[in-house]
C-alpha positions as CSV (number, residue, x, y, z in Angstrom):
1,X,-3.9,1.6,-1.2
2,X,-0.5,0.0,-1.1
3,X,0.7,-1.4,-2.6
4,X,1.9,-1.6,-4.0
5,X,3.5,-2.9,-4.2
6,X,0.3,-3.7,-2.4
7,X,-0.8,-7.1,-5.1
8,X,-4.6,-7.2,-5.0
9,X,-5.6,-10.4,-6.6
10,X,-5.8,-10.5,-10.5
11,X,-9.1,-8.6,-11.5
12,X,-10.4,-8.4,-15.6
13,X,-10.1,-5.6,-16.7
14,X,-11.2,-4.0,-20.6
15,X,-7.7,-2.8,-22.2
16,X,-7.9,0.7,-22.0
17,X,-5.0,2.5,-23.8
18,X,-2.9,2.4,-21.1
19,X,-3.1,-1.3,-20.3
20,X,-2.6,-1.8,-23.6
21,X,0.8,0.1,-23.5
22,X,1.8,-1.8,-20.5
23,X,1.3,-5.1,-21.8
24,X,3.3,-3.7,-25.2
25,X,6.1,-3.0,-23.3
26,X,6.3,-6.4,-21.6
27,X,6.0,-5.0,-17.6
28,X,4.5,-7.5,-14.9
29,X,1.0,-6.7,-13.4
30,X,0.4,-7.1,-10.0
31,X,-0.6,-10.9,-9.0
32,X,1.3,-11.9,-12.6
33,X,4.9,-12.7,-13.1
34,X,7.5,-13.2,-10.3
35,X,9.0,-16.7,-9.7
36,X,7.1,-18.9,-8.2
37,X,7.8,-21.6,-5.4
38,X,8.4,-24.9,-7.0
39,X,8.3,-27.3,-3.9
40,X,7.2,-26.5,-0.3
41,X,9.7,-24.5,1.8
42,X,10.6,-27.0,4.7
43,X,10.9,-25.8,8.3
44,X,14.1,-27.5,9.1
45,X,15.6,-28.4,13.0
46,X,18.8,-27.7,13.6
47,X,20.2,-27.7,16.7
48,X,16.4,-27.2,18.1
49,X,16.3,-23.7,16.1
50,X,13.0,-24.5,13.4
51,X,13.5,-21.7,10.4
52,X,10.3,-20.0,8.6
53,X,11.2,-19.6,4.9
54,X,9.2,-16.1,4.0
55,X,8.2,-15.1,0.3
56,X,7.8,-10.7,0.7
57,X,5.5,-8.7,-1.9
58,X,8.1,-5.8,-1.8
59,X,11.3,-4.6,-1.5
60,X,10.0,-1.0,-0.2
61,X,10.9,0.4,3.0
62,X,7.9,0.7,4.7
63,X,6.1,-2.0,3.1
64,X,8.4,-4.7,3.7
65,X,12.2,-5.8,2.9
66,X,12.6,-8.4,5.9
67,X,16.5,-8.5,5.1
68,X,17.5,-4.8,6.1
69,X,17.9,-2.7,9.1
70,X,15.7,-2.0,11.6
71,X,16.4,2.1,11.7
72,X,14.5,4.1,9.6
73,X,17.0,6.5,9.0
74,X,19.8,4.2,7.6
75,X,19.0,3.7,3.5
76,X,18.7,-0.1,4.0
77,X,16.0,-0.3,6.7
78,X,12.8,-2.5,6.0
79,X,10.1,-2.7,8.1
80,X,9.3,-6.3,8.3
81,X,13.2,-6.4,9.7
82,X,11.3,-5.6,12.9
83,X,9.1,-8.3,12.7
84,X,12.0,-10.8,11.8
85,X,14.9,-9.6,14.6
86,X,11.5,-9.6,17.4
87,X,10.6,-13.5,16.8
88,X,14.3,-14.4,16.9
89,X,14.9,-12.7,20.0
90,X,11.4,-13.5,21.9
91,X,11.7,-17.0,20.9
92,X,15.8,-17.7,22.0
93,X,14.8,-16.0,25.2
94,X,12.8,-19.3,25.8
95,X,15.6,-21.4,25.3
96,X,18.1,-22.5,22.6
97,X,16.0,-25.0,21.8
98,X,12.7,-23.0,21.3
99,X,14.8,-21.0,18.6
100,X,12.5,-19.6,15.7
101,X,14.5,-17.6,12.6
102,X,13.3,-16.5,9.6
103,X,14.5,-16.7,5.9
104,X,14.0,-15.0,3.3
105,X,12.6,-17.8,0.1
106,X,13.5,-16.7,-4.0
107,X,10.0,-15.5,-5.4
108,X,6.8,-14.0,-4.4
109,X,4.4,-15.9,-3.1
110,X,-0.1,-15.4,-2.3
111,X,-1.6,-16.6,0.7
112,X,-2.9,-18.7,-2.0
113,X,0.2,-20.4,-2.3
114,X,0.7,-20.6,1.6
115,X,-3.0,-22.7,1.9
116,X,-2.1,-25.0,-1.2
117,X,1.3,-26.0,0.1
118,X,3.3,-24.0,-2.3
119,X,4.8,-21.8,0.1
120,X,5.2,-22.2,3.8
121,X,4.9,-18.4,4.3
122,X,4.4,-15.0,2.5
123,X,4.5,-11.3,3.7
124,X,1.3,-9.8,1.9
125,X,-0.7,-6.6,1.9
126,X,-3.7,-7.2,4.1
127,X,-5.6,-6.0,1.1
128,X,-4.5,-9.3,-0.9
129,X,-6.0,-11.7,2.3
130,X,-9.3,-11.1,0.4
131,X,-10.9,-9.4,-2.8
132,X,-14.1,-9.3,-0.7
133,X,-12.7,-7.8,2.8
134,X,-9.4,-7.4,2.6
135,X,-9.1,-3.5,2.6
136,X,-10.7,-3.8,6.0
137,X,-7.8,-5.2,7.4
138,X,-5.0,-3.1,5.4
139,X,-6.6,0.1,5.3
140,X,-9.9,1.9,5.0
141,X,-10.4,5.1,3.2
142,X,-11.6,7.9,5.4
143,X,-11.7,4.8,8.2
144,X,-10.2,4.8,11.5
145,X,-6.4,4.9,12.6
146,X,-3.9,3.0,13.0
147,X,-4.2,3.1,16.7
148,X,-7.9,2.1,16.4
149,X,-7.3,-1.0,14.1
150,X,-4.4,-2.4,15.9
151,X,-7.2,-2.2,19.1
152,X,-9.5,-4.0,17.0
153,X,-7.5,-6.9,16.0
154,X,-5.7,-7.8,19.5
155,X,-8.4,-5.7,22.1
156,X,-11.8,-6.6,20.1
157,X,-11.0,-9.9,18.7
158,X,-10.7,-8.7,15.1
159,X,-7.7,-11.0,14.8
160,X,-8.9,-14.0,15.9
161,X,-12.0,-13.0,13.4
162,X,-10.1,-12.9,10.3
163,X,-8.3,-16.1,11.5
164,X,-11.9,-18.0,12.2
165,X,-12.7,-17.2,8.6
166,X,-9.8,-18.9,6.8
167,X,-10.8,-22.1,9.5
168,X,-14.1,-22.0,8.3
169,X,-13.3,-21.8,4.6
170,X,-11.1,-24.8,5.6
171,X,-8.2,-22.9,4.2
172,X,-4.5,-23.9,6.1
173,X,-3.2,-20.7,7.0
174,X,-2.7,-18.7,10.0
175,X,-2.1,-14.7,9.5
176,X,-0.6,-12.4,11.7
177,X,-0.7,-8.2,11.3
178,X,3.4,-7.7,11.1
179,X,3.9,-4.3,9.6
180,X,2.5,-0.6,9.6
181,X,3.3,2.4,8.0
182,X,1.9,5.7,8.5
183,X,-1.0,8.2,6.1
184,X,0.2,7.6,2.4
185,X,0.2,10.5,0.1
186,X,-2.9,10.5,-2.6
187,X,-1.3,10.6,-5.9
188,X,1.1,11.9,-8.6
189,X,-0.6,13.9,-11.5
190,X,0.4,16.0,-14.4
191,X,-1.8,18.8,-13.2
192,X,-3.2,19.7,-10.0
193,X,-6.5,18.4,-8.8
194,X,-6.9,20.6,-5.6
195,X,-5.0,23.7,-4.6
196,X,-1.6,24.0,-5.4
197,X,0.9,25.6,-3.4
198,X,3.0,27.3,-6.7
199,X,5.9,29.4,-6.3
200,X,5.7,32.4,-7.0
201,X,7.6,32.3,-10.6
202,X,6.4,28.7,-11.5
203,X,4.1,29.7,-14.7
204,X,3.1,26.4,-15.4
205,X,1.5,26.0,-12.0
206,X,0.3,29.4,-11.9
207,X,-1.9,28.5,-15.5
208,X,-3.5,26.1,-13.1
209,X,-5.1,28.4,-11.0
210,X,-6.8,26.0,-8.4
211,X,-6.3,22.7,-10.1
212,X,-8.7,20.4,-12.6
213,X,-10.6,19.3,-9.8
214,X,-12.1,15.5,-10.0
215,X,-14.8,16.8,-12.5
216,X,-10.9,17.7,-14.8
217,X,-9.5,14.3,-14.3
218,X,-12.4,12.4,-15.2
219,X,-12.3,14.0,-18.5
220,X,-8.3,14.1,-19.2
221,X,-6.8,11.2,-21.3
222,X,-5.0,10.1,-18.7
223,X,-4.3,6.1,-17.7
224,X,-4.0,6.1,-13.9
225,X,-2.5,3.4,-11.6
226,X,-4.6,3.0,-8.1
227,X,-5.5,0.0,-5.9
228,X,-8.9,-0.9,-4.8
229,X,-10.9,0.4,-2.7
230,X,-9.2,3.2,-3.6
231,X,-9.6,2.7,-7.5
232,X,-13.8,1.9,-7.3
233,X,-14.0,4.9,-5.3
234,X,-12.5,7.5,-8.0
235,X,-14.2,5.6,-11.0
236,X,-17.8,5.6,-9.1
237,X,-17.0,9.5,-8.4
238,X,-16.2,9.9,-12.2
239,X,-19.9,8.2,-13.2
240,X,-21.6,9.6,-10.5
241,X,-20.7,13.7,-12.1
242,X,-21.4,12.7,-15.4
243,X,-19.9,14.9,-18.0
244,X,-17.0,13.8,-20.2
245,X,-14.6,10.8,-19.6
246,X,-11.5,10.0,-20.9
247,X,-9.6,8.8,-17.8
248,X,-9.1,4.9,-17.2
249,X,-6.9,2.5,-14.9
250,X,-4.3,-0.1,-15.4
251,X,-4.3,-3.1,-13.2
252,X,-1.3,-2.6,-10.2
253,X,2.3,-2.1,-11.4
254,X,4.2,-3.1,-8.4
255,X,7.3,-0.9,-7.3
256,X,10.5,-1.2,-9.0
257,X,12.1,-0.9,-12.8
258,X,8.9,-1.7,-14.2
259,X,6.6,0.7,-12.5
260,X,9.3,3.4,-12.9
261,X,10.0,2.7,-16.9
262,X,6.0,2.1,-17.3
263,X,6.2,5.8,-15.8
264,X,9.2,7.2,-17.7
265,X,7.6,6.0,-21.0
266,X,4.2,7.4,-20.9
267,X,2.1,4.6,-19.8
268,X,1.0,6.1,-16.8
269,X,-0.4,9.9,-16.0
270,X,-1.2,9.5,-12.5
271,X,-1.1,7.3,-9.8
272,X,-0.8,7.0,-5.6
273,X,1.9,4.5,-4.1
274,X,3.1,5.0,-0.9
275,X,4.6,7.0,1.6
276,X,7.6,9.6,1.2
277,X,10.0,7.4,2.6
278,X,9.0,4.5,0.1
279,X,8.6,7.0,-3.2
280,X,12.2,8.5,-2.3
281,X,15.0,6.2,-3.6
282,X,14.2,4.4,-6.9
283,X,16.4,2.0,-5.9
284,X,13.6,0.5,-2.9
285,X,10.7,1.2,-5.8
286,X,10.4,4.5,-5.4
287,X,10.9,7.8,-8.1
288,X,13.6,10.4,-7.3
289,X,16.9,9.1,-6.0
290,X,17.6,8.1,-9.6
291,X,21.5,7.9,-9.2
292,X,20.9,5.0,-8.0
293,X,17.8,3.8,-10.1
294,X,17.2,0.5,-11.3
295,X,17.9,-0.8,-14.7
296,X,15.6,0.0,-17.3
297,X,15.4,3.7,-16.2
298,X,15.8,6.7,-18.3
299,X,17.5,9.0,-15.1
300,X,14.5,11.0,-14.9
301,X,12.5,11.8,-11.8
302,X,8.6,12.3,-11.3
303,X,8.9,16.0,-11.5
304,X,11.2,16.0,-14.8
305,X,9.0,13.6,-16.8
306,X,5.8,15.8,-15.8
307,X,4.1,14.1,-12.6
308,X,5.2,16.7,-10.4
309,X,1.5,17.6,-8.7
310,X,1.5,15.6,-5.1
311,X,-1.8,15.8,-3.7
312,X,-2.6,15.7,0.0
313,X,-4.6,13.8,2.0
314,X,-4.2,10.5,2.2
315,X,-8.0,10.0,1.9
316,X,-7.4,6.5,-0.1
317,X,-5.0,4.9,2.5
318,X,-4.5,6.7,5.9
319,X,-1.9,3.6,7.1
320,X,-0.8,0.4,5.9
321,X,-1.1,-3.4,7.4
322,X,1.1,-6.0,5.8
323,X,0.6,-9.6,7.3
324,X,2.3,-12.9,7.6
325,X,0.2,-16.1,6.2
326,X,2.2,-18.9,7.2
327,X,1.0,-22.4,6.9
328,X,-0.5,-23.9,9.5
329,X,-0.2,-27.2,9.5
330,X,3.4,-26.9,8.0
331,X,4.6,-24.1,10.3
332,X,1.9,-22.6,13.0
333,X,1.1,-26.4,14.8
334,X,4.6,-27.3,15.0
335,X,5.4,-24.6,17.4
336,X,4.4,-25.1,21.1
337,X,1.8,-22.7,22.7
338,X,4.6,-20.7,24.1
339,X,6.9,-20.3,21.0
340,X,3.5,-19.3,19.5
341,X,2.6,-16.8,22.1
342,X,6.4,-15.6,21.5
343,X,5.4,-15.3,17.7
344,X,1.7,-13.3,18.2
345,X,3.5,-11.1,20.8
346,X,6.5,-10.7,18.3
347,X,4.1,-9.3,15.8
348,X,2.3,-6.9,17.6
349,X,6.1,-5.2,18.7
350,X,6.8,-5.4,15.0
351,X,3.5,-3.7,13.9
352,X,3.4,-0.9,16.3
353,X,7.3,-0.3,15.9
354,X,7.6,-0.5,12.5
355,X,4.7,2.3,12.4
356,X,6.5,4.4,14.5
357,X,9.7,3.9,12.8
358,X,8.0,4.9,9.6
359,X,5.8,7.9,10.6
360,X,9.6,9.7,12.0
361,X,11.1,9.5,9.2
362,X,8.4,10.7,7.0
363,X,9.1,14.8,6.7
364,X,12.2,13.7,6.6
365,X,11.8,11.9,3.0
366,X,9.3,14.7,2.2
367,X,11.9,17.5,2.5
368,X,14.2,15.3,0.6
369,X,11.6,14.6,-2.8
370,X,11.0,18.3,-2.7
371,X,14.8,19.2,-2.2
372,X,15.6,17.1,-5.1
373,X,13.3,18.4,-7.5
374,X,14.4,22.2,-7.1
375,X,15.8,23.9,-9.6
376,X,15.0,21.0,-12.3
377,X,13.3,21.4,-15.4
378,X,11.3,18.5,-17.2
379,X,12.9,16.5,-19.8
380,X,12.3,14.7,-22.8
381,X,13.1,10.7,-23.0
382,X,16.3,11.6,-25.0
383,X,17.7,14.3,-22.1
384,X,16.5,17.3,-23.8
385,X,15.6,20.1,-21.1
386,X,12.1,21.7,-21.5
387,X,11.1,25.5,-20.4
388,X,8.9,24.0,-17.5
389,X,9.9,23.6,-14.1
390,X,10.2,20.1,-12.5
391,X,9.7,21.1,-9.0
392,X,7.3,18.8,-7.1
393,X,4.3,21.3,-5.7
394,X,2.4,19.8,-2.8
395,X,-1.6,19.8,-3.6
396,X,-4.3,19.9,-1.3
397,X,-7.6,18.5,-2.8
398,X,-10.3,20.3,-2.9
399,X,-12.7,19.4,-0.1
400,X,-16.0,19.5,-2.2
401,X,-14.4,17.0,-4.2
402,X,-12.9,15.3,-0.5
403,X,-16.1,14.9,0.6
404,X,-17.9,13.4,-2.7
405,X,-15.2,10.8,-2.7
406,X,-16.2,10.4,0.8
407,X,-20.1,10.2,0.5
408,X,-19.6,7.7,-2.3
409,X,-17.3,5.5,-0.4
410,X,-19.8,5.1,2.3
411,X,-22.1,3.8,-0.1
412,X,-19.2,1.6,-1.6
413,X,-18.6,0.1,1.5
414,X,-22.2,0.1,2.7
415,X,-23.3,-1.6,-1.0
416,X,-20.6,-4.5,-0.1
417,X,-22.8,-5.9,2.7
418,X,-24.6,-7.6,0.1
419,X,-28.7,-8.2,0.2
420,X,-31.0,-10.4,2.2
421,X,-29.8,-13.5,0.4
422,X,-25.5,-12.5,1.0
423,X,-22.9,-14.7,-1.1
424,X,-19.8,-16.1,1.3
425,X,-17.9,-13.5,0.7
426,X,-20.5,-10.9,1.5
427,X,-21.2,-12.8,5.1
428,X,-17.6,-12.8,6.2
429,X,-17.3,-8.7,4.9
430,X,-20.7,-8.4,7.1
431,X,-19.3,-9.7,9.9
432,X,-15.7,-7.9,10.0
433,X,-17.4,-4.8,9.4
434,X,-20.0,-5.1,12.0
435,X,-17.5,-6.0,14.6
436,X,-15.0,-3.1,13.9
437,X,-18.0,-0.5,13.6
438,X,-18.9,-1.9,17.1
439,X,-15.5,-1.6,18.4
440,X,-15.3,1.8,17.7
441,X,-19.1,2.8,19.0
442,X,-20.3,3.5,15.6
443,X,-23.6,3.0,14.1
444,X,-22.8,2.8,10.9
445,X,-20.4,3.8,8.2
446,X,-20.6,7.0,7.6
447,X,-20.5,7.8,11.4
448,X,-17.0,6.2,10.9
449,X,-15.7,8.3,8.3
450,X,-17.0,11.5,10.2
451,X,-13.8,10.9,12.4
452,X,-11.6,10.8,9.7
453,X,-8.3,12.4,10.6
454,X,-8.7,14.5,7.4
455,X,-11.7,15.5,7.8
456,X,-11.3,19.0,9.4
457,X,-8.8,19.5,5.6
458,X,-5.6,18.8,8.0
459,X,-3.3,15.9,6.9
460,X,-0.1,14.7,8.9
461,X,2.0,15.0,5.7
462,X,1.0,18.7,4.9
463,X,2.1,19.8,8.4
464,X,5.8,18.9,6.9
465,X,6.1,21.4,4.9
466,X,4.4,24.5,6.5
């Protein structure tokens, strides 16, 4: 999920092949490298305007980039530009004294850093507030939508939960939901899982009949990059067919050269990121635009080096939450109750914007992959053209294989509850859970997932293309 650019926090992991790869070739993992904040950013007064120095995860459209525009369709936009252009003008409109502005700090930064001191604010995925319950708060597969969460956290109190738990861990931080994006598309793969949509001379596809199916990539060689949930979900499916395995996971390559090269180079065979509008330009993290790629890349696209399956639904991630952890006692407490209100009211018109702005643009970016994929054979590292078509073919999973990933995340998520004696981390995933299943009149879980949006086979993203 995410992303992602999404940075989970750092999990052990055995070195499969593929991690082993990575590491060879010297690419960050998510939660590792990056420069860190040497002193505490200081929220200076000047002139009675007080300035938030922000650390961001990503520099990916959707996902972030607070230093860009604010419309989708120009190649600079960033959604947390929404968030930063609504606080300056909701606070100045209480006087040029009640000024606040944001600024972007050198560096990434982890709500980790925000509570120590290190950092007086970070943009993070909602996944990365907690290993325990953060995915609650980012995104749930087969969970509800984005309209549902965003009446949880600001309707139902969900906010003001998450916030009570970081109080009661002591920690000094105060979060705020600050950015959506819309369904995310489930994954790149050198051969089609589900049902692909081949054209009519593509032989390669053709070969594939209807696709590998989960019980196929379980048993391929393949090193794949997902997030968590996302990740448990796929590897519990694997265990739970039995039958051959051969497929393992890397820890999260976030977006840019290094995910790209790790990609170009072989390191990875599969792996979900975002959504069309953040996978389009290399330049922003993503994989086609490659005229403009970053350093480091070879000039090929998904679809020339071989990933050129893109499955449908977003099962794993149908929206996005990024949030703002800023420090409270360095940041939140200096404001006054109505620059704060300013702030809160400043992130919900960013949240619900920036998913709007996002979901527009989205067949938009689609049409754009598959435009620039057509026509183009794969290649080798060295340029050399192969006799297989590069054309990205949209791929619907199966929905036997939809709905095992769906029976086994209820139990994932039902499992994480804990037993009768729960650790601290269990309680507080207890208690989110229970209060967004009430929200939503649910009695448990799996009554949740029922009113998945994909659950009738539909998915926003396939309806581009039809």
């Amino acid at each position: 999920m995410t992303p992602t650019p999404t940075s989970p926090e750092p999990r052990s992991l055995s070195l499969g092949p593929g991690m082993a790869l990575v590491m060879a070739l010297g690419l960050p993992l998510a939660g590792c490298g990056g420069d860190r904040p040497e002193d505490t950013p200081d929220p200076t007064s000047a002139e009675g305007t007080l300035t938030l120095e922000y650390h961001q995860f990503s520099s990916s459209p959707s996902l972030a980039w607070g230093q860009g525009s604010t419309d989708p369709m120009n190649p600079e936009y960033g959604a947390l530009s929404l968030f930063r252009e609504a606080v300056e003008a909701r606070t100045a409109a209480l006087g040029s004294d009640r000024r606040v502005v944001l600024a972007l700090a050198a560096g990434t930064a982890t709500l980790g850093d925000v509570a120590a001191g290190e950092a007086t604010a970070a943009h993070v995925s909602g996944g990365s507030l907690s290993p325990a319950w953060g995915f609650l708060v980012n995104s749930i597969p087969f969970g509800p939508d984005f309209s549902q969460m965003v009446s949880f956290l600001y309707e139902a109190g969900g906010l003001e939960l998450v916030n009570q738990t970081f109080r009661d861990r002591e920690m000094d931080v105060m979060v705020l939901p600050v950015v959506g994006s819309s369904e995310q598309l489930a994954g790149y793969f050198r051969k089609p899982l589900g049902v692909p949509s081949c054209a009519e001379e593509d032989e390669e596809c053709l070969a594939h009949g209807e696709g590998i199916g989960i019980s196929g990539l379980c048993s391929e060689p393949w090193t794949l990059r997902y997030l968590p949930p996302a990740e448990t979900i796929l590897d519990r499916a694997c265990r739970e067919l039995g039958g051959p395995r051969q497929m393992n996971f890397v820890q999260a390559i976030p977006g840019g050269s290094a995910f790209l090269t790790a990609v170009q180079q072989g390191a990875i065979d599969g792996f979900e990121f975002a959504t069309p509008l953040d996978d389009y330009d290399a330049a922003r993290g993503g994989f086609f635009a490659n005229a403009s790629a970053p350093e480091g890349s070879d000039g090929r696209h998904l679809g020339e080096i071989g990933l050129r399956y893109v499955h449908h639904p977003g099962w794993h991630q149908p929206f996005f939450l990024g949030w703002m952890a800023m420090s409270r006692s360095g940041f939140w407490d200096r404001l006054d109750e109505e620059q704060q209100a300013a702030v809160r009211a400043a992130g919900r018109e960013a949240l619900e914007e920036s998913f709007r702005a996002a979901d527009s643009v989205q067949c938009h970016y689609m049409e754009r992959m598959l435009e620039s994929t057509r026509g183009a054979v794969q290649r080798t590292e060295e340029g050399e053209a192969l006799e297989v078509s590069a054309e990205l073919v949209l791929t619907r999973w199966h929905e036997e294989d939809v709905e095992l990933l769906r029976s086994v995340a209820v139990r994932v998520m039902e499992e994480a509850r804990g037993g009768a004696d729960p650790t601290p981390e269990e309680a507080e995933y207890r208690r989110i859970l229970s209060a967004l299943l009430d929200h939503l009149g649910h009695d448990s879980v799996r009554e949740m997932t029922e009113g998945w949006f994909g659950a009738d086979g539909s998915s926003p993203l396939a309806e581009c293309v039809e």
